[in-house]
C-alpha positions as CSV (number, residue, x, y, z in Angstrom):
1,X,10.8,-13.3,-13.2
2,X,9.1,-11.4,-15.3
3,X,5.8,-12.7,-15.4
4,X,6.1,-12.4,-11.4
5,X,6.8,-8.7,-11.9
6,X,3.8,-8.4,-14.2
7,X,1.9,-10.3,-11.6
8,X,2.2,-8.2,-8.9
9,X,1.9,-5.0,-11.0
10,X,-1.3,-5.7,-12.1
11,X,-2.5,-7.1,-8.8
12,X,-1.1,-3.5,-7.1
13,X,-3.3,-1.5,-10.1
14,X,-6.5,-3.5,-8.8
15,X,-5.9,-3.0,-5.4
16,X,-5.3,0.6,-5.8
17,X,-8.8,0.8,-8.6
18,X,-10.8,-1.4,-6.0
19,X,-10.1,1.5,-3.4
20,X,-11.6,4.2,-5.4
21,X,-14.7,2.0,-5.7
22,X,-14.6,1.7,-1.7
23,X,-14.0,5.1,-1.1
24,X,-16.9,6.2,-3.7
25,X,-19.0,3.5,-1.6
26,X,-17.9,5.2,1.8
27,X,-16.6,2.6,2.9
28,X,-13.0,4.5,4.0
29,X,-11.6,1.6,6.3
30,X,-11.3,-0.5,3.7
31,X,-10.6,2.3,0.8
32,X,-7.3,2.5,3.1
33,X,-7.1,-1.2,3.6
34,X,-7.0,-1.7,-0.2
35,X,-4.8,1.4,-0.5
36,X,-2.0,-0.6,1.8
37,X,-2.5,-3.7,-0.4
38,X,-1.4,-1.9,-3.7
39,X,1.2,-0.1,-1.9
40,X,1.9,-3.5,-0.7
41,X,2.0,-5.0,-4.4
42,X,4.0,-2.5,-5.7
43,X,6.5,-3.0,-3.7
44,X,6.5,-6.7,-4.2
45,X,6.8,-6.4,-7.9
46,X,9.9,-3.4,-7.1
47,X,11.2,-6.3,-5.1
48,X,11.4,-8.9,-7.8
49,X,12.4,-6.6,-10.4
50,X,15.7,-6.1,-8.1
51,X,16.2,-8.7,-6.4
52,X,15.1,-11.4,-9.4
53,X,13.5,-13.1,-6.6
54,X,9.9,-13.7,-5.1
55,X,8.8,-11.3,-2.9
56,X,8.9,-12.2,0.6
57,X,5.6,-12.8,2.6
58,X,4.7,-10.0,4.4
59,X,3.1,-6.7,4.7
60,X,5.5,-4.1,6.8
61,X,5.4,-1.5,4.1
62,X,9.1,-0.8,5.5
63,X,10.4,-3.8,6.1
64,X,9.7,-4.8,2.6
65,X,11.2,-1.3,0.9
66,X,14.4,-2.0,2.8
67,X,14.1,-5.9,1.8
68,X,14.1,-4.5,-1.8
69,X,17.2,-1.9,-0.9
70,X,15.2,0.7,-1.4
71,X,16.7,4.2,-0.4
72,X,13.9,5.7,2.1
73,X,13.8,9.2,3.0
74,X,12.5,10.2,6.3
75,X,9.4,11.6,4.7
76,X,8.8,8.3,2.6
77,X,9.8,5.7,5.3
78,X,7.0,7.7,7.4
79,X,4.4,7.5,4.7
80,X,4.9,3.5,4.7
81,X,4.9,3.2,8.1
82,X,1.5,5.5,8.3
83,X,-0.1,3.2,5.2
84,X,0.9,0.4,7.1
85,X,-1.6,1.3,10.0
86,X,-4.2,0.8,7.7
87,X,-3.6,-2.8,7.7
88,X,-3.3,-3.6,11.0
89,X,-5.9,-1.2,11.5
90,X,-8.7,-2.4,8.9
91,X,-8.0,-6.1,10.1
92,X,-8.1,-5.8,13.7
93,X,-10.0,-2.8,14.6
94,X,-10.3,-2.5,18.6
95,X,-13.5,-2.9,20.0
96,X,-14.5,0.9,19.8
97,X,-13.8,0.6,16.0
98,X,-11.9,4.0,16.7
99,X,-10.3,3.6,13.2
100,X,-13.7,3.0,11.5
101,X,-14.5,6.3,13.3
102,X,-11.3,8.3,12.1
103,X,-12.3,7.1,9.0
104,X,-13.8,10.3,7.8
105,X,-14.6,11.2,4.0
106,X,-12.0,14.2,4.4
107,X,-9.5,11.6,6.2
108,X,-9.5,9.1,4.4
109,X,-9.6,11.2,1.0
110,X,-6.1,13.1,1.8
111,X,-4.9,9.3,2.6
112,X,-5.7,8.0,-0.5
113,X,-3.8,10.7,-2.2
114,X,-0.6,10.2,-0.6
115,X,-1.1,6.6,-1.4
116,X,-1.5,7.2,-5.0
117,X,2.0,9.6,-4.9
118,X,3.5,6.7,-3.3
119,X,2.4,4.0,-5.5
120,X,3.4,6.0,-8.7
121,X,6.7,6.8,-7.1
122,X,7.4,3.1,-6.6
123,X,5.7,2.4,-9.7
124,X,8.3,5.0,-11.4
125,X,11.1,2.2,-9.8
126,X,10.6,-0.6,-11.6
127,X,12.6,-1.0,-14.4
């Protein structure tokens, strides 16, 4: 399982490092997008480094940090569930593109730092 663990480590580092390049190309939707996917990818390789297991197949930020018995404090579980919109968001954006719009350099800058804290929180997990 270890070379799973190392897998989805390095996959979550690239997600996160592709998002700076998005965000530095204003392109914020998808700066977030990438921002759930290493959040995502974190958590995958926190899951198989507890559970000595693959990581289950999908992308509820939540439902995969409790999958992984992962003790979530109100303030953290809301965090997931908020990166989590950026998903769902990104991928199926309503015909208005209102999350496109939301999307603002200052928006999606404070977003991207509390994705980093909680990437190297989960990072600081793994054993």
């Amino acid at each position: 399982m270890k070379k799973a663990i190392t897998y989805w480590r390095d996959e979550a580092k690239e997600a996160l490092q592709v998002s700076e390049h998005l965000f530095e190309k204003r392109d914020y939707s998808y700066a977030l997008f990438f921002g759930h996917l290493a959040v995502e990818k974190i958590l995958k390789a926190l899951y198989v480094a507890k559970k000595n297991e693959q990581a289950p197949p999908i992308h509820n930020l939540v439902r995969l940090a409790e999958a992984a018995e992962i003790a979530l404090e109100e303030p953290r579980k809301d965090a997931l569930i908020k990166i989590t919109t950026f998903n769902l968001e990104a991928r199926y954006p309503d015909e208005t593109r209102s999350f496109r719009k939301k999307c603002t350099e200052d928006f999606t800058r404070a977003e991207l730092e509390n994705i980093t804290e909680v990437f190297q929180w989960l990072s600081r997990l793994i054993p």
